[in-house]
PyMOL CGO cylinders between C-alpha atoms (Angstrom):
from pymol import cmd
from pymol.cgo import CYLINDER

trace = [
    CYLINDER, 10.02, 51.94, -12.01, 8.99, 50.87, -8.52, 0.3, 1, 1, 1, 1, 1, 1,
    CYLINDER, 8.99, 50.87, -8.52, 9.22, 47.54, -7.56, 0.3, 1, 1, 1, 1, 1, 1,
    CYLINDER, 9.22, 47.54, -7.56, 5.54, 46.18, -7.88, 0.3, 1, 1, 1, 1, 1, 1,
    CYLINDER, 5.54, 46.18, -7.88, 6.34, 47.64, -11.39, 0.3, 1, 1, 1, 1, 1, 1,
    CYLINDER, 6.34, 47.64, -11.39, 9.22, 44.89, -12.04, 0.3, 1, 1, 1, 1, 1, 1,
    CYLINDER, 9.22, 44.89, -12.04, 7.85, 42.07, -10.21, 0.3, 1, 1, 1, 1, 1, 1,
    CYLINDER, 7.85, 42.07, -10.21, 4.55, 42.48, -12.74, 0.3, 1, 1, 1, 1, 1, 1,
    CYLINDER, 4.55, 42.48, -12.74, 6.85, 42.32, -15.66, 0.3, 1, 1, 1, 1, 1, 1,
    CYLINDER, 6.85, 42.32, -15.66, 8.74, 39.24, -13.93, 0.3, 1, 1, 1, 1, 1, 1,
    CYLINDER, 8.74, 39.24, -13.93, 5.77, 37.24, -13.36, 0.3, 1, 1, 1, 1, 1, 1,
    CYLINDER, 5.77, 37.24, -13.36, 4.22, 38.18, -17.21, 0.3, 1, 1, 1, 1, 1, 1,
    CYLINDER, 4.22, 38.18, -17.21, 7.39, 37.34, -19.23, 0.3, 1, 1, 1, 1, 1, 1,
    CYLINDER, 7.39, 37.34, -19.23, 7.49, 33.73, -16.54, 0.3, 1, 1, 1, 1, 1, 1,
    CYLINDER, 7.49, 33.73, -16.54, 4.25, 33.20, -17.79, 0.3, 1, 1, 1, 1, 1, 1,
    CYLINDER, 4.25, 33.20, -17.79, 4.67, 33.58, -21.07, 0.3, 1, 1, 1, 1, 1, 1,
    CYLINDER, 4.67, 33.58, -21.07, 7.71, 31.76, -21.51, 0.3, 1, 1, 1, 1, 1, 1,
    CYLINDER, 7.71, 31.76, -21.51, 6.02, 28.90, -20.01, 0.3, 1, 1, 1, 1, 1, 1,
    CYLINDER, 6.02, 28.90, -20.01, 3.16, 28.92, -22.48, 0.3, 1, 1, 1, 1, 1, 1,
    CYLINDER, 3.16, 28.92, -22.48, 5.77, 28.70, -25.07, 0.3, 1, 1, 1, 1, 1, 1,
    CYLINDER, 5.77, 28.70, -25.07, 7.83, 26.04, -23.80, 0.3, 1, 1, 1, 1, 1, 1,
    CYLINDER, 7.83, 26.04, -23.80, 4.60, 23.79, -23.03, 0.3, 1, 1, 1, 1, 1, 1,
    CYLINDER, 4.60, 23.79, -23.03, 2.72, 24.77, -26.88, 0.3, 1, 1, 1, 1, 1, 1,
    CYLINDER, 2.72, 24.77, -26.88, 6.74, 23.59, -27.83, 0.3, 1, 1, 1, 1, 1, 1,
    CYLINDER, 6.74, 23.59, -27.83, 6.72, 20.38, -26.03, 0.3, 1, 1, 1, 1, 1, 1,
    CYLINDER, 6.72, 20.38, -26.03, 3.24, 19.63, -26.48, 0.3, 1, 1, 1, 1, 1, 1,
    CYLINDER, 3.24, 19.63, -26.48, 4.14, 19.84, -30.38, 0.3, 1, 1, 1, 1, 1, 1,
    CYLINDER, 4.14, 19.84, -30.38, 7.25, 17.69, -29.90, 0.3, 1, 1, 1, 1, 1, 1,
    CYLINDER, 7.25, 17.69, -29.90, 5.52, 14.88, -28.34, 0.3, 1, 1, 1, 1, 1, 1,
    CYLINDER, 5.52, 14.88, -28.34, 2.29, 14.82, -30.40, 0.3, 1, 1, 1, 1, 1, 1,
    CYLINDER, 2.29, 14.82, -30.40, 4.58, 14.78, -33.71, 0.3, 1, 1, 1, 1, 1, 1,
    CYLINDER, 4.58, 14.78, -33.71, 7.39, 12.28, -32.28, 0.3, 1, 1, 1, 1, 1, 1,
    CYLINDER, 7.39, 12.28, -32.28, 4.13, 9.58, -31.60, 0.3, 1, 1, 1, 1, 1, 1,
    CYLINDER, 4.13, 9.58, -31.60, 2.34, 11.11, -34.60, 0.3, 1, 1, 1, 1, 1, 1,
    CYLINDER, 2.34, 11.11, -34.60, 2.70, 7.15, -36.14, 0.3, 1, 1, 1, 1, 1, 1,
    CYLINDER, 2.70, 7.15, -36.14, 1.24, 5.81, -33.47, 0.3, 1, 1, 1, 1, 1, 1,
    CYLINDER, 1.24, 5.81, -33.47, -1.22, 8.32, -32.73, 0.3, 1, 1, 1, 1, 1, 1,
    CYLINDER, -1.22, 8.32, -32.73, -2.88, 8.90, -36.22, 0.3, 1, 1, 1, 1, 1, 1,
    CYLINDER, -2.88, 8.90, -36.22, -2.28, 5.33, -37.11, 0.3, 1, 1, 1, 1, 1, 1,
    CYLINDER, -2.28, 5.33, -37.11, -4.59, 4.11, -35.09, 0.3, 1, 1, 1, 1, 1, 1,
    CYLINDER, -4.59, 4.11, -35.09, -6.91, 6.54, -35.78, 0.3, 1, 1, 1, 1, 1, 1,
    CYLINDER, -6.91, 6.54, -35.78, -9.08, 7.32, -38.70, 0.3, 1, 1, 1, 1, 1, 1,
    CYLINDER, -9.08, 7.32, -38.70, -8.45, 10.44, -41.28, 0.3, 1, 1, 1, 1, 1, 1,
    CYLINDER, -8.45, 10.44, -41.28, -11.55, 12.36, -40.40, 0.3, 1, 1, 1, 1, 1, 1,
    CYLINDER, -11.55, 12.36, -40.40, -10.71, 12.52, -36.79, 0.3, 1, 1, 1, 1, 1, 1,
    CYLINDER, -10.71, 12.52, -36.79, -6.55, 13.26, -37.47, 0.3, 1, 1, 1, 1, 1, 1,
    CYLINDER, -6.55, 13.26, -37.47, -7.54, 16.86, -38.74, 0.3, 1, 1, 1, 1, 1, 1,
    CYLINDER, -7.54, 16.86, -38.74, -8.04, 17.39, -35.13, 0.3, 1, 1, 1, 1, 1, 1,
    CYLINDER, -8.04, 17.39, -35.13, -4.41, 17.27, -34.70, 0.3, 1, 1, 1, 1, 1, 1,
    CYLINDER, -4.41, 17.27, -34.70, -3.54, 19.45, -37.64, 0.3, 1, 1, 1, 1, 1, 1,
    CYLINDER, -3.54, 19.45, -37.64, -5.89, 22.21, -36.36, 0.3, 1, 1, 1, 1, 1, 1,
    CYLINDER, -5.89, 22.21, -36.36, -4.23, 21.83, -32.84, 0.3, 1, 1, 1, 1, 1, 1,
    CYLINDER, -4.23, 21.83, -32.84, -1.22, 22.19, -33.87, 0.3, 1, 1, 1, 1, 1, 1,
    CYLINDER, -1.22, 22.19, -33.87, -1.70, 25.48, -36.02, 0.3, 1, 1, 1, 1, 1, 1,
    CYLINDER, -1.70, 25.48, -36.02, -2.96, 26.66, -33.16, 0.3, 1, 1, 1, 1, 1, 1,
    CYLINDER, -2.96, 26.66, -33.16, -0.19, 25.60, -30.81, 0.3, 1, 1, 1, 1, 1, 1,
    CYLINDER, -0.19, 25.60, -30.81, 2.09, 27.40, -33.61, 0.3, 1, 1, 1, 1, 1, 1,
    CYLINDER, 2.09, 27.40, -33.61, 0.06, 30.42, -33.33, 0.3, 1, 1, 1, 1, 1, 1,
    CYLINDER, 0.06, 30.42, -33.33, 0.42, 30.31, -29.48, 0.3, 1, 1, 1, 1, 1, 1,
    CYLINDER, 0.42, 30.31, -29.48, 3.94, 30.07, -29.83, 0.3, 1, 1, 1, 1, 1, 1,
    CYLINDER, 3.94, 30.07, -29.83, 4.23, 33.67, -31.93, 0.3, 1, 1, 1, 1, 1, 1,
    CYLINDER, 4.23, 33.67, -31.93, 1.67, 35.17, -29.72, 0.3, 1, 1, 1, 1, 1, 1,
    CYLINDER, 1.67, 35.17, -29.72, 4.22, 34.76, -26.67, 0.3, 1, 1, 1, 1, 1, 1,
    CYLINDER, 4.22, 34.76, -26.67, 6.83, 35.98, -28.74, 0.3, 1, 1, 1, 1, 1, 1,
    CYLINDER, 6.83, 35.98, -28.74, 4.79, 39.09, -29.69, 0.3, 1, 1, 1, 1, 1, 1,
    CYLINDER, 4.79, 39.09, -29.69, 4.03, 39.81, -26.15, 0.3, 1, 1, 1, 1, 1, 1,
    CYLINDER, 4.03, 39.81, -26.15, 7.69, 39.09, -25.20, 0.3, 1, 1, 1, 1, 1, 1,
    CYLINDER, 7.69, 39.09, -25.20, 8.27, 41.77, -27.35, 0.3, 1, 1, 1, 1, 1, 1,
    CYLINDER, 8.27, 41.77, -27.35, 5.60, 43.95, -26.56, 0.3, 1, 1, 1, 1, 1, 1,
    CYLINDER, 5.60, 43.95, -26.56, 6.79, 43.75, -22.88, 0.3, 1, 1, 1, 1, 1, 1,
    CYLINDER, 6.79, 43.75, -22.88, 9.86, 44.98, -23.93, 0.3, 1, 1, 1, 1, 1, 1,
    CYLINDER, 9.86, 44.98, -23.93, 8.90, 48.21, -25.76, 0.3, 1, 1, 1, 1, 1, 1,
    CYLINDER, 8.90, 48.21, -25.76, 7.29, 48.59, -22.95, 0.3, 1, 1, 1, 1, 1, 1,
    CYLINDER, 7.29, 48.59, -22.95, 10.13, 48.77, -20.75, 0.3, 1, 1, 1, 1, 1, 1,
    CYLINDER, 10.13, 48.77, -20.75, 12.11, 50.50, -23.45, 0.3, 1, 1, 1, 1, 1, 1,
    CYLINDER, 12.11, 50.50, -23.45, 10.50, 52.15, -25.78, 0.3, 1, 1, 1, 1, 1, 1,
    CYLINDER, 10.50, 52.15, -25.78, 11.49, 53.72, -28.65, 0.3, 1, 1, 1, 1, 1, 1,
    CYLINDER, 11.49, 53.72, -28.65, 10.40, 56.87, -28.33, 0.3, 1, 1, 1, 1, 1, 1,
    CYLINDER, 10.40, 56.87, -28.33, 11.10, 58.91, -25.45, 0.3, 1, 1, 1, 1, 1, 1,
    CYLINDER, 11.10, 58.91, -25.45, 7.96, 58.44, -22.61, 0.3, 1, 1, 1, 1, 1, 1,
    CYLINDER, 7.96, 58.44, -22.61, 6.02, 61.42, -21.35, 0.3, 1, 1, 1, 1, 1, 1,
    CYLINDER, 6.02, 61.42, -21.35, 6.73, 62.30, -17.82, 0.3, 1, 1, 1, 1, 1, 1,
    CYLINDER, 6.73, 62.30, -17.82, 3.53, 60.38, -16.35, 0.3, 1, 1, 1, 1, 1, 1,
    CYLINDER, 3.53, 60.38, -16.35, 3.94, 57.39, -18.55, 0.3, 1, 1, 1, 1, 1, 1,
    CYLINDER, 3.94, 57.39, -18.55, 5.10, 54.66, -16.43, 0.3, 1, 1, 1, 1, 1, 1,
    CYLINDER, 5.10, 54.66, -16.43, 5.88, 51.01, -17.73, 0.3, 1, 1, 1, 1, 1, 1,
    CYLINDER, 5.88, 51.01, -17.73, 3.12, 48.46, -17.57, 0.3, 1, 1, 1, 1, 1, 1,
    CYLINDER, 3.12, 48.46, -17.57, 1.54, 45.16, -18.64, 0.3, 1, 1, 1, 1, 1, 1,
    CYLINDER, 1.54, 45.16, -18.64, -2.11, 46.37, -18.69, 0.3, 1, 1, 1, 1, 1, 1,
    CYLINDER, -2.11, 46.37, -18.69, -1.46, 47.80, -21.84, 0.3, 1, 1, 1, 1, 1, 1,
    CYLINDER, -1.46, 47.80, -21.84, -2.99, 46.88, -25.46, 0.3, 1, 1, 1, 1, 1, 1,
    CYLINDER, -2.99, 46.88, -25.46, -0.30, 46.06, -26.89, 0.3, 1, 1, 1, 1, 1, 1,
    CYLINDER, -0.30, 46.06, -26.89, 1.05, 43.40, -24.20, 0.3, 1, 1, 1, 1, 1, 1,
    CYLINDER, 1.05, 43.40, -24.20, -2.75, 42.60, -23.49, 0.3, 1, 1, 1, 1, 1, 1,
    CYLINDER, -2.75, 42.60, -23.49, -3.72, 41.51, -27.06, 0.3, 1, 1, 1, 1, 1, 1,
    CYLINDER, -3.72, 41.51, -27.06, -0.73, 39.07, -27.71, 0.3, 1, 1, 1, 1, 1, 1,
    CYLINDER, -0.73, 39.07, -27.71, -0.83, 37.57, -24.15, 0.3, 1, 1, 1, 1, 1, 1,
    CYLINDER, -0.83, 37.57, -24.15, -5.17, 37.13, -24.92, 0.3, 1, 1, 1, 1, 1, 1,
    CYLINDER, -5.17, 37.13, -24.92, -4.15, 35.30, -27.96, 0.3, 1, 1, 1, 1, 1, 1,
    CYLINDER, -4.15, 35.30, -27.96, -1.59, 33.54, -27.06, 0.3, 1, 1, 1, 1, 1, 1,
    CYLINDER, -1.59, 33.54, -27.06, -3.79, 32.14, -24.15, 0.3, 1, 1, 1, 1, 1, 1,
    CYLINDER, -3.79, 32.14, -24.15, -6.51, 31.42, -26.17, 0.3, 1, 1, 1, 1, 1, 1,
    CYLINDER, -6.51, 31.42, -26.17, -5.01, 30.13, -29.08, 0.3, 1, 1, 1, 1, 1, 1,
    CYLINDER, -5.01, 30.13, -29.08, -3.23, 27.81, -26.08, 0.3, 1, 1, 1, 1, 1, 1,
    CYLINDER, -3.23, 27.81, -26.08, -6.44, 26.53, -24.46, 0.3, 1, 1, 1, 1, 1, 1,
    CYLINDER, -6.44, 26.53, -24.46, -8.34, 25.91, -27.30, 0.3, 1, 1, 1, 1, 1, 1,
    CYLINDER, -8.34, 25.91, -27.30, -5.30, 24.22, -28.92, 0.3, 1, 1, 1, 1, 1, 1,
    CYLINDER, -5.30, 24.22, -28.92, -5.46, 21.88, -26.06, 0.3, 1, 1, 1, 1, 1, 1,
    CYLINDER, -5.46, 21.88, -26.06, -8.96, 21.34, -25.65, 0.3, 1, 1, 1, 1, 1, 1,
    CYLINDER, -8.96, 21.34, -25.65, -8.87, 19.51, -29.13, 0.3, 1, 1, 1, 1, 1, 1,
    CYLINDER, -8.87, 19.51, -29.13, -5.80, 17.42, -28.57, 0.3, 1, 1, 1, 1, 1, 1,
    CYLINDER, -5.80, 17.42, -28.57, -7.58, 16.37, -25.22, 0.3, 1, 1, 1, 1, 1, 1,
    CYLINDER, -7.58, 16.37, -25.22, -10.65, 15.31, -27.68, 0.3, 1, 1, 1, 1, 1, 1,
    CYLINDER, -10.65, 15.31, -27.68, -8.60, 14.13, -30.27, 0.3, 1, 1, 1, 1, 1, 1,
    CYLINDER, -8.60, 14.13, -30.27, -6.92, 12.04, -27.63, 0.3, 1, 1, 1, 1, 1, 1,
    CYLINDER, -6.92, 12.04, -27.63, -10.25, 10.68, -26.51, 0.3, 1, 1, 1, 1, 1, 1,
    CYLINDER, -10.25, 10.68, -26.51, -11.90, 10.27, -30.05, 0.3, 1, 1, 1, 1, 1, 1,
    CYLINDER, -11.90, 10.27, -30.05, -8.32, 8.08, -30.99, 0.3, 1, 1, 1, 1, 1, 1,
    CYLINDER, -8.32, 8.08, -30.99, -8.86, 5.87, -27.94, 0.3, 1, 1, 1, 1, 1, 1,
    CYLINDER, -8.86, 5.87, -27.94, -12.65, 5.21, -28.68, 0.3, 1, 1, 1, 1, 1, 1,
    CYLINDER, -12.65, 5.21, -28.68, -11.76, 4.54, -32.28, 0.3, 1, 1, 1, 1, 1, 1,
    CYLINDER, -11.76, 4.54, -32.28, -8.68, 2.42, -31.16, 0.3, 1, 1, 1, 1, 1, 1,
    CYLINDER, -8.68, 2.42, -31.16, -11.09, 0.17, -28.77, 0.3, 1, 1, 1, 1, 1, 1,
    CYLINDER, -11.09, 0.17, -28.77, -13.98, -0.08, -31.48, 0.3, 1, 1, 1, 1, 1, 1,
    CYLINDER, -13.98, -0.08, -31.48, -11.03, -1.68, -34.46, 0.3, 1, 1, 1, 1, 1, 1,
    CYLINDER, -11.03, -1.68, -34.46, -9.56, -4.00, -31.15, 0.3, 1, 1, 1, 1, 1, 1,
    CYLINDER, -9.56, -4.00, -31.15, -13.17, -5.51, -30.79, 0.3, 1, 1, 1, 1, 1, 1,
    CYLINDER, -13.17, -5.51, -30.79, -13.86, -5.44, -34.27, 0.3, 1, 1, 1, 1, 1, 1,
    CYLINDER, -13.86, -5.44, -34.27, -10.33, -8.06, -34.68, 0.3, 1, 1, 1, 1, 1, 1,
    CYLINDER, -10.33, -8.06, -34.68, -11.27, -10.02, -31.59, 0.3, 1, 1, 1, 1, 1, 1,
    CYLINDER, -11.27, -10.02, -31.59, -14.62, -10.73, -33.79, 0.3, 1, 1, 1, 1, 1, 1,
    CYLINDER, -14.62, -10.73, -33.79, -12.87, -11.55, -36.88, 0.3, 1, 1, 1, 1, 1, 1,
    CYLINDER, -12.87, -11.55, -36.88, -10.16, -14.18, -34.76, 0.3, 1, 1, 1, 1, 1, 1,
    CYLINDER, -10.16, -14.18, -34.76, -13.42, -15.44, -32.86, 0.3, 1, 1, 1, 1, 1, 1,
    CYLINDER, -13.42, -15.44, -32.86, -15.47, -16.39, -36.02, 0.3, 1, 1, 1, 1, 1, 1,
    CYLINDER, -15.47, -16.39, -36.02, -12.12, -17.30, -38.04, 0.3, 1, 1, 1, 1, 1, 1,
    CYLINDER, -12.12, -17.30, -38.04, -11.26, -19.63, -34.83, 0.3, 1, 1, 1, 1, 1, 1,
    CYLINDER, -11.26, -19.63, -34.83, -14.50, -21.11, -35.05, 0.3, 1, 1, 1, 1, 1, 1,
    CYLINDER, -14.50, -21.11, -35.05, -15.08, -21.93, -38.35, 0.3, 1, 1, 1, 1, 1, 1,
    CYLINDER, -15.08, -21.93, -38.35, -11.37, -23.62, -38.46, 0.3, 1, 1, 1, 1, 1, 1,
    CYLINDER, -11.37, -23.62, -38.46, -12.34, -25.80, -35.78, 0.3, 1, 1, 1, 1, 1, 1,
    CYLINDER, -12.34, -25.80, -35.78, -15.54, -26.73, -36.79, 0.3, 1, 1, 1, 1, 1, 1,
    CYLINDER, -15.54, -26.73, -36.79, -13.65, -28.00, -40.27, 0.3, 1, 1, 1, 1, 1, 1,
    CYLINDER, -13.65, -28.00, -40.27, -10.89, -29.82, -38.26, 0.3, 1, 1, 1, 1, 1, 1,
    CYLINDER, -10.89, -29.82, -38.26, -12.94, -31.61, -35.50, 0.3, 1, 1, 1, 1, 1, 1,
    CYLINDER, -12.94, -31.61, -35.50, -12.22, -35.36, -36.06, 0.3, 1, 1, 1, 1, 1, 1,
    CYLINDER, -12.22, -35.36, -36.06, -15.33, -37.66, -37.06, 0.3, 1, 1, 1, 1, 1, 1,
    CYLINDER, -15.33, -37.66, -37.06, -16.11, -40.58, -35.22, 0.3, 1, 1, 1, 1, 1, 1,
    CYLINDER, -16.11, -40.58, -35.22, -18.31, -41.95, -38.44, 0.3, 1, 1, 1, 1, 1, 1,
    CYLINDER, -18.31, -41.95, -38.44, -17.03, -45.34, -39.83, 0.3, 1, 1, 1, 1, 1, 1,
    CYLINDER, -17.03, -45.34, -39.83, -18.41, -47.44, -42.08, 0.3, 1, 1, 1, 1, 1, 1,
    CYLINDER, -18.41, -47.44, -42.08, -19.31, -50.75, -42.18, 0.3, 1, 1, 1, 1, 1, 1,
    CYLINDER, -19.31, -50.75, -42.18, -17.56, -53.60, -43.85, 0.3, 1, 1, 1, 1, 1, 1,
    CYLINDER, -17.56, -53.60, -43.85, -19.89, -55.00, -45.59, 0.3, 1, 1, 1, 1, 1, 1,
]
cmd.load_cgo(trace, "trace")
C-alpha cells in the first residue's frame, strides 16, 4: 500500500474517533446537567433530548462500524485479487462513516434547539415569578401601610 494509501486511512480512523469521543462527551455532559437542564424545562420540549441522544448513541456504533470496516479493509478476510488495493471509498467504510455523520449532525442540531427552546422557556417561568413577587409585594403593602385616620373624642 503506497503511502497516500495509509495517510487516507490515518486521517479516516482520526476522524472517526473524534466523532466518537465528541457524541461520548456530548452525552456525558447533557446527562451529568440533565437536572438542571430538563428541570427547567417543560416535558414536551425534554423529548428533544431523548431523541438526541439515541441519535448520539447511534453515532457512536456507526464509528465503530466504520472502524471496523476500515479494518477489513486493510485486512481482509479473504485473500484480495491482485488489483484490489485497500481503500476508504468503499461501501462498506462509506455507509457507516455517512451515518455516523449524519446521525452526528442531526443529533446536534436538536440539542442546539433544545438548548435554545430550554432557555426561552427558562426566561418566560423567571418573568412569570417576578409577576407573582410584584403583585404579592403589592398587595402586602397596600394591607400594611399605616393609617393616619383618628377619631375624634367626642
Amino acid at each position: 500500500m503506497n503511502e497516500k494509501a495509509q495517510k487516507a486511512f490515518d486521517f479516516a480512523a482520526d476522524a472517526i474517533k473524534q466523532l466518537i469521543t465528541l457524541a461520548t462527551g456530548i452525552i456525558a455532559v447533557t446527562i451529568t446537567f440533565s437536572k438542571d437542564i430538563i428541570g427547567a424545562s417543560m416535558i414536551t420540549n425534554s423529548s428533544l433530548i431523548f431523541y438526541s441522544w439515541g441519535l448520539f448513541i447511534f453515532s457512536i456504533i456507526s464509528g465503530i462500524w466504520a472502524l471496523l470496516a476500515l479494518t477489513g479493509n486493510l485486512q481482509p478476510i479473504s485473500p484480495p485479487s491482485r488489483n484490489s488495493t485497500p481503500s476508504i471509498n468503499t461501501k462498506n467504510v462509506r455507509i457507516p462513516m455517512f451515518f455516523q455523520i449524519g446521525t452526528f449532525v442531526t443529533a446536534l442540531i436538536l440539542t442546539v434547539v433544545f438548548g435554545m427552546n430550554s432557555i426561552k422557556q427558562a426566561s418566560k417561568i423567571d418573568i412569570r415569578k417576578d409577576k407573582k413577587k410584584v403583585e404579592v409585594g403589592t398587595r402586602f403593602n397596600k394591607k400594611r401601610l399605616p393609617t393616619n385616620t383618628f377619631t375624634k373624642a367626642e
